[in-house]
Structures are given as structure tokens and as C-alpha cells.
C-alpha positions in Angstrom: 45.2 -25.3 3.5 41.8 -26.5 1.9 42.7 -28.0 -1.3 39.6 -26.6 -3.1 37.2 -23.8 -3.7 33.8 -24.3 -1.3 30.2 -22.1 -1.4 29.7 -20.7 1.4 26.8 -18.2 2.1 26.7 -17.3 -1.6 30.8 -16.7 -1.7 33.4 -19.1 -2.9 35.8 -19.6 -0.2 39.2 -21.1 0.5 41.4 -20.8 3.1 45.3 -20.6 2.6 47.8 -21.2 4.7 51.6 -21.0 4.6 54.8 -21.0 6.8 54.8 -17.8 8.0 53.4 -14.2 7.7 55.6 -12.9 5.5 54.5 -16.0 2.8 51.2 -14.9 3.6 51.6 -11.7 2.7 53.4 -12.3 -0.4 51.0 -14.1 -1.2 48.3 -11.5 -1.1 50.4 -9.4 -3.2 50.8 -11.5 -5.9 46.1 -12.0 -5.6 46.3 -8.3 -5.1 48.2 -7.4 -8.9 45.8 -10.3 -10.6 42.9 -8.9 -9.0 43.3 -5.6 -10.3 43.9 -6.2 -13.6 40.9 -8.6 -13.8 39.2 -5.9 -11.8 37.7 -7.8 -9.5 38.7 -7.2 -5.7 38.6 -10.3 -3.3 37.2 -10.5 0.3 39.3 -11.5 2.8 41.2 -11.2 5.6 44.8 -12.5 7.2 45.9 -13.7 10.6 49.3 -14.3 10.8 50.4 -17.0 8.0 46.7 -17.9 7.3 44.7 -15.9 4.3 41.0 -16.6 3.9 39.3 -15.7 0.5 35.9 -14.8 -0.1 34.7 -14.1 -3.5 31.2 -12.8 -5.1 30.2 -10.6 -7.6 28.7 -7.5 -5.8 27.7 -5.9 -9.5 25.5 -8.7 -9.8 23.7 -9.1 -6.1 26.6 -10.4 -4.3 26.7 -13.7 -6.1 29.0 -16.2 -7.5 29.7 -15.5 -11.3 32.3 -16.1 -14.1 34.2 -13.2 -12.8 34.3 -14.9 -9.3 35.3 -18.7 -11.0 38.0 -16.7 -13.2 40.3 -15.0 -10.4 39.7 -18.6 -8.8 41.4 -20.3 -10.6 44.1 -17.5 -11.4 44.6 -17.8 -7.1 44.9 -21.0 -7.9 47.5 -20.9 -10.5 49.8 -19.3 -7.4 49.5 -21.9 -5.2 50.3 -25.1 -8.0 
């Protein structure tokens, strides 16, 4: 798992891995409910037990903002 937040092509990214895909999963449905009551919806996409997040504003041009550095560090918060 990539330990930290990275820009890439305008989007934070960050790459999450986990034992299995049922973790993985779980995982994306605890991002999904924090997501939506920040309402603001991730990029990203899952392969098995890896889950890669991409995150821009697309309100704003599809760049990074506060709203993007906010659910962040709530992913984050999951993963501590």
C-alpha cells in the first residue's frame, strides 16, 4: 500500500491494498458512506484486494481542492 497521498495528472492518488477482496470491498464501503455525506464521489477502481483512489474536484475544472484534501484524510482515518 503507498503510505501517502501522490499528484498525479492533477488527481491525488493512493493505492490500497489489503488481504483479500472482501477487505477491499469493505473497505470501499466504509469511503463510499464518508463520501456521500461529504458529497464528494471518489475515482477509482478495484482489482481483487487492491483499491486505487483518484480524487479531483470536477466542479472546479477537475482539480485538486479542499474538498479533495478533506475526504483524504477522512480515507485516511480508515486505514490508521
Amino acid at each position: 500500500m503507498s503510505t501517502a497521498w501522490t499528484e498525479e495528472a492533477g488527481k491525488l492518488c493512493r493505492t490500497f491494498r489489503f488481504a483479500d477482496f472482501s477487505e477491499a470491498f469493505a473497505f470501499m464501503a466504509r469511503v463510499a458512506l464518508i463520501a456521500e455525506k461529504q458529497n464528494h464521489h471518489p475515482e477509482w477502481t478495484n482489482v481483487w484486494n487492491t483499491v486505487h483512489i483518484r480524487l479531483c474536484t470536477h466542479s472546479a475544472g477537475d482539480v485538486i481542492t479542499d474538498k479533495d484534501r478533506k475526504l483524504a484524510a477522512a480515507i485516511d482515518g480508515l486505514v490508521k
